[in-house]
C-alpha positions in Angstrom: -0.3 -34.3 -34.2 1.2 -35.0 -37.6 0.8 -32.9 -40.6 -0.8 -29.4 -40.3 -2.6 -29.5 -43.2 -6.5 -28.2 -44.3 -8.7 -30.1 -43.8 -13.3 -30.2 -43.2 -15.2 -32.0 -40.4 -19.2 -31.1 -39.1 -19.2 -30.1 -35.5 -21.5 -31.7 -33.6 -23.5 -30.4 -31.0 -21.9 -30.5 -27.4 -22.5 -28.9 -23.7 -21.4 -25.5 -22.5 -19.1 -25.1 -19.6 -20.0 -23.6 -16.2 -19.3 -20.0 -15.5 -15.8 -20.5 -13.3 -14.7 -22.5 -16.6 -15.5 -19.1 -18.6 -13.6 -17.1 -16.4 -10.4 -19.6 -15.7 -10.5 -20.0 -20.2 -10.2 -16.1 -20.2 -7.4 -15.8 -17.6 -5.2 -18.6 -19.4 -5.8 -17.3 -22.9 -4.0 -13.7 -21.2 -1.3 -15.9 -19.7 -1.1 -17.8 -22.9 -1.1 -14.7 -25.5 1.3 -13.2 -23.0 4.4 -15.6 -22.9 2.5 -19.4 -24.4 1.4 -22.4 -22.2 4.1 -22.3 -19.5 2.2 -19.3 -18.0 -0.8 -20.9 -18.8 -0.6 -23.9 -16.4 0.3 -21.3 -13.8 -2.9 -19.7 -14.4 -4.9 -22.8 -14.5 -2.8 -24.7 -12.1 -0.8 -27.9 -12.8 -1.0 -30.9 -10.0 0.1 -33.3 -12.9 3.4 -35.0 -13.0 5.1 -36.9 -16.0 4.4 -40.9 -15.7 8.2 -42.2 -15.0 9.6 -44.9 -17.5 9.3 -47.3 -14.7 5.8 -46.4 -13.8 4.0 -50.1 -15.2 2.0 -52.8 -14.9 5.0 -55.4 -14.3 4.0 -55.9 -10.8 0.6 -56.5 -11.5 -1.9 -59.0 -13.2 -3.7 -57.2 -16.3 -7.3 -56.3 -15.6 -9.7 -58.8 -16.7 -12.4 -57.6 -18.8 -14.9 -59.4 -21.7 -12.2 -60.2 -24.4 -9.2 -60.9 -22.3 -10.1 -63.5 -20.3 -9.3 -66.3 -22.5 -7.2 -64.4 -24.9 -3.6 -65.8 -26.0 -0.8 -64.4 -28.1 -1.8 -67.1 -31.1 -5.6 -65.7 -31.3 -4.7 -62.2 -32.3 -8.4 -60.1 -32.2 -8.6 -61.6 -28.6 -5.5 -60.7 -27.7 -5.7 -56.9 -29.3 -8.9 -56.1 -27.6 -7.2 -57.4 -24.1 -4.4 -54.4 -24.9 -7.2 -52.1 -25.5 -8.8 -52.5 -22.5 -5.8 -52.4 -20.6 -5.2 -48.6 -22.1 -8.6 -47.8 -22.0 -8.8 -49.2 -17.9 -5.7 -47.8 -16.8 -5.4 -44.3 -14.4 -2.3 -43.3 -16.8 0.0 -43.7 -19.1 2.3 -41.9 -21.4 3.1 -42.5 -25.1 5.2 -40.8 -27.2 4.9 -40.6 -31.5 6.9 -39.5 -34.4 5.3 -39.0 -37.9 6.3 -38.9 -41.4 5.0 -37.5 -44.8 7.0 -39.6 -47.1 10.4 -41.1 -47.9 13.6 -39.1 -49.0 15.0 -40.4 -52.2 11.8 -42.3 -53.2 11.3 -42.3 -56.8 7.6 -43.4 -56.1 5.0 -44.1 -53.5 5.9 -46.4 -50.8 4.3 -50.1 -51.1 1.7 -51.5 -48.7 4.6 -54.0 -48.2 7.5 -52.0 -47.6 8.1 -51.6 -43.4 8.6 -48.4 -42.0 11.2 -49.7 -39.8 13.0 -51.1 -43.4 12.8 -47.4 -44.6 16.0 -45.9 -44.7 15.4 -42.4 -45.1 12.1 -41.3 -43.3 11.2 -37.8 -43.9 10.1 -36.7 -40.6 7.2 -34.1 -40.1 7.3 -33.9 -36.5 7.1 -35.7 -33.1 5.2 -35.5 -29.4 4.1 -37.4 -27.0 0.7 -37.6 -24.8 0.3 -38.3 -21.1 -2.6 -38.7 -19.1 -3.3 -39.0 -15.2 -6.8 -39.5 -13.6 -7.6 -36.6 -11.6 -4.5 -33.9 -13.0 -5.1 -30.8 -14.1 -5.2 -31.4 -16.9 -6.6 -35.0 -17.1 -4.9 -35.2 -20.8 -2.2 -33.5 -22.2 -1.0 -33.8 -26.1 2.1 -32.0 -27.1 3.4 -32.2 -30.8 5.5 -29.8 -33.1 6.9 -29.9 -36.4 9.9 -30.4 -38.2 9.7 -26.6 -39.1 9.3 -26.1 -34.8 5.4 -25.3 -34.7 3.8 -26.5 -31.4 0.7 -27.6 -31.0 -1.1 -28.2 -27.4 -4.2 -29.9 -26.4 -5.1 -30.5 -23.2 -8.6 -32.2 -21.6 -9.3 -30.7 -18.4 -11.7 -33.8 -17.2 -15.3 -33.7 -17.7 -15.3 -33.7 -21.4 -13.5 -29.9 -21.3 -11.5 -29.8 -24.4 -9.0 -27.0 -25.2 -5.8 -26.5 -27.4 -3.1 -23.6 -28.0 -0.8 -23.2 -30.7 0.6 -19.8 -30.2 -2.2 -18.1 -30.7 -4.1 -18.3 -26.7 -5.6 -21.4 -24.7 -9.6 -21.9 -26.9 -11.8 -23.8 -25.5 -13.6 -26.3 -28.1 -16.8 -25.6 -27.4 -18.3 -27.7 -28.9 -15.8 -30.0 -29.8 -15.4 -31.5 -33.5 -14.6 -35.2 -34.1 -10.9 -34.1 -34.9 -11.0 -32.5 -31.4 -12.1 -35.6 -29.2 -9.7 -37.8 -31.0 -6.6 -35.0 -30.4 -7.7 -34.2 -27.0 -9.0 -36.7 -25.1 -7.7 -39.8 -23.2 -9.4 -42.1 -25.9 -6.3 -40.6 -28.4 -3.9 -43.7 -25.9 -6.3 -46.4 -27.7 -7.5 -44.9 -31.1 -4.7 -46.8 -32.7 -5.2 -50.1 -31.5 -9.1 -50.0 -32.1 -8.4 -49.0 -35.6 -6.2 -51.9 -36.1 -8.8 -54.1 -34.9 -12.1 -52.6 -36.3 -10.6 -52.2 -39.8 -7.5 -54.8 -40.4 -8.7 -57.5 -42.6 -5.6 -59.6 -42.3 -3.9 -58.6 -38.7 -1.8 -61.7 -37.8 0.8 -63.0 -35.6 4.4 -63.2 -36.9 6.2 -64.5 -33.4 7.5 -63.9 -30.3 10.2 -61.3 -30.6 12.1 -58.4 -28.6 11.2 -54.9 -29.5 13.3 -51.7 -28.2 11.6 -48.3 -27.6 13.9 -45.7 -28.8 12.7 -42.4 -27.8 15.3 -40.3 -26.1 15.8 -40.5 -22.6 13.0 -43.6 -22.9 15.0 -46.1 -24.0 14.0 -49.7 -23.3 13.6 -53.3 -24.9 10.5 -55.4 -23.8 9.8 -59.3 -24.6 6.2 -59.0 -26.6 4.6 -60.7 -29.8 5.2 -59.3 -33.0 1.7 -58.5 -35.6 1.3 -57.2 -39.2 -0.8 -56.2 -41.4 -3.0 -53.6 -43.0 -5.2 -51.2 -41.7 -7.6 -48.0 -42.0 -6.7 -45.2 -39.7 -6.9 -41.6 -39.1 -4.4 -38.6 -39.3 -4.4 -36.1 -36.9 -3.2 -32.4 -37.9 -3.8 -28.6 -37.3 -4.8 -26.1 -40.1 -3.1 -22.7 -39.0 -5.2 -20.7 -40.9 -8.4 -21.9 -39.9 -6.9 -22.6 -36.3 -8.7 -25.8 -35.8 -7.7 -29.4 -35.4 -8.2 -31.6 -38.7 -8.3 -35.6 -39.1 -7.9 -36.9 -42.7 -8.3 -41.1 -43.6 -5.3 -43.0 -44.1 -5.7 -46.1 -46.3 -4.2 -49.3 -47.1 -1.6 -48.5 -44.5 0.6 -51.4 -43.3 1.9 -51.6 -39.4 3.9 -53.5 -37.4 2.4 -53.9 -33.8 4.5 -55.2 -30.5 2.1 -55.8 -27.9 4.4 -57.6 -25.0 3.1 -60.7 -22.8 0.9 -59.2 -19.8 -1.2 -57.5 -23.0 -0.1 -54.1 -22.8 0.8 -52.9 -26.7 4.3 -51.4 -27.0 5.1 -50.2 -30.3 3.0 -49.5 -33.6 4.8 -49.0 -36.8 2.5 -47.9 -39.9 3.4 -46.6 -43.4 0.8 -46.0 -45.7 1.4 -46.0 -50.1 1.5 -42.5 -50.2 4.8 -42.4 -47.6 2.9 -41.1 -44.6 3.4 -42.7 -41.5 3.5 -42.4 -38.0 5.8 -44.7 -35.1 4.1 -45.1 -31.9 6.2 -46.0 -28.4 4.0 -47.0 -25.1 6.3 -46.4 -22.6 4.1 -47.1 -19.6 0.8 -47.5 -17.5 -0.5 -47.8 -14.4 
């Protein structure tokens, strides 16, 4: 994800894989050291395919679940945990972020008021995007690379399997760290949204409004409801040297989230005081 920066996590204790796991993790890594993850997925065998822009949930009522049964636009911690069940229920999806580590030409840090969408200059660190499919191999895949062009993969290969690549061979995290199930796993579609509502003191509703989703090749304007405020999250990273995935807190950070009117969230905007930031697009579900 974002910044590939150091960073120190305990590992907690986890299962070990199955023998034909073993052997399929040693075969990738060759195909991987070899020529990187396209041979990899020939070796491990891809039935995924990308989720289409038009794959949604337009045709469809959303799922009904404890907090969305009731919820409206106006009562905004109903209404957020009805968009987090949606991502959490649904068989895929596919999401696409960019992230920055400051603001070009500031002459100080950023304020909890300025908008990332208002900053002019954003210095980008890098961008990816994440997909997921029920019952693909892989389940989960997270693609992201730098503004100086270093890719990092992770991939979750269903039954709690975690692995990544950056260059350097498929690993399997065995077992995997907290940085690790929040980079590659399905739960990285909702950790966002949950953060907003576990930790936002002041989330509120500004309006109805259109928002437009600007990735490349992506592009498209949904109807939705328009919330601010401030919130705790985490950033995702990689430390190179250590070869590991890293998540450091993120204070005080404001955002801007567009979640449109069947429930499903669309865009979230955050930039915190120090000028780190990431821009998150939802481009569909099913």
């Amino acid at each position: 994800m974002p910044h590939i920066t150091p960073d120190e996590h305990p590992s907690p204790s986890g299962g070990k894989p199955g023998w034909p796991l073993r052997v399929l993790v040693v075969l990738a890594c060759l195909a991987v050291v070899a020529s990187g993850w396209g041979v990899a997925r020939l070796a491990i065998g891809d039935t995924q395919r990308p989720v289409e822009a038009d794959d949604g949930p337009e045709s469809r009522p959303p799922r009904s679940g404890p907090g969305s049964r009731d919820a409206v636009p106006e009562d905004a911690e109903a209404y957020l945990s009805t968009s987090v069940e949606l991502v959490e229920s649904a068989s895929a999806f596919h999401m696409t972020f960019v992230a920055y580590d400051g603001v070009a030409g500031s002459e100080g840090p950023v304020t909890a008021s300025d908008s990332l969408r208002e900053t002019s200059e954003p210095e980008e660190a890098g961008r990816g995007e994440a997909v997921y499919r029920a019952g693909a191999a892989p389940e989960f895949d997270h693609a992201f690379t730098t503004a100086d062009d270093r890719s990092v993969y992770r991939y979750d290969m269903g039954g709690g399997r975690l692995m990544m690549t950056s260059g350097q061979g498929l690993k399997l995290l065995d077992p995997p760290e907290a940085a690790d199930r929040y980079l590659c796993s399905r739960d990285f579609g909702s950790a966002k949204l949950r953060e907003v509502l576990d930790t936002s003191p002041d989330l509120a509703l500004t309006g109805p409004e259109e928002v437009k989703l600007e990735w490349p090749g992506l592009s498209a304007t949904h109807s939705a409801y328009h919330y601010t405020g401030t919130f705790t999250t985490m950033l995702g990273g990689f430390d190179p040297g250590a070869g590991r995935n890293t998540l450091t807190v993120v204070e005080e950070a404001s955002f801007d989230l567009w979640i449109d009117e069947r429930g499903y969230p669309r865009r979230l905007d955050y930039l915190a005081p120090n000028g780190v930031g990431e821009s998150y697009e939802y481009h569909s579900f099913s």
